[in-house]
C-alpha positions as CSV (number, residue, x, y, z in Angstrom):
1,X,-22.5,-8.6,9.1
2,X,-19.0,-9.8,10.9
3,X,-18.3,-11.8,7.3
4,X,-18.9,-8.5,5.8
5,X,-16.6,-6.6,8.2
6,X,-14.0,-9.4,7.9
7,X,-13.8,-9.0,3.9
8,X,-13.6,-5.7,4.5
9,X,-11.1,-5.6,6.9
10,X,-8.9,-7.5,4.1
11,X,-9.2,-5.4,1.1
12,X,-7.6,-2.2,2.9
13,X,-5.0,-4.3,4.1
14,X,-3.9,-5.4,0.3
15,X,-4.3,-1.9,-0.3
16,X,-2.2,-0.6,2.2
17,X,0.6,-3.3,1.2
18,X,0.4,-1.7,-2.4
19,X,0.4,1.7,-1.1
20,X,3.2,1.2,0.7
21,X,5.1,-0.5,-1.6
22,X,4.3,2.2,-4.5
23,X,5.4,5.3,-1.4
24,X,9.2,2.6,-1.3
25,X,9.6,3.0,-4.9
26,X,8.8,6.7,-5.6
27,X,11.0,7.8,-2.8
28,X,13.7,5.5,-4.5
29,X,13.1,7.4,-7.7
30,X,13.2,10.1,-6.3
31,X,16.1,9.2,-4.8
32,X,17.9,8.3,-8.0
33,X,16.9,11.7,-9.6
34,X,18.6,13.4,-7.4
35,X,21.4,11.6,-7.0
């Protein structure tokens, strides 16, 4: 069970760095449009 929590515990946190990273460039595009 804790190996299980662990590995789970590290998808999201991938996840989350690609989510965040995604949220950076759309508000840049954004950004750019209406500049």
């Amino acid at each position: 069970m804790g190996t299980k929590s662990n590995k789970n515990n590290s998808i999201p946190k991938k996840y989350r760095l690609f989510y965040y990273g995604f949220w950076i460039i759309f508000s840049v595009g954004l950004l750019s449009i209406f500049g």
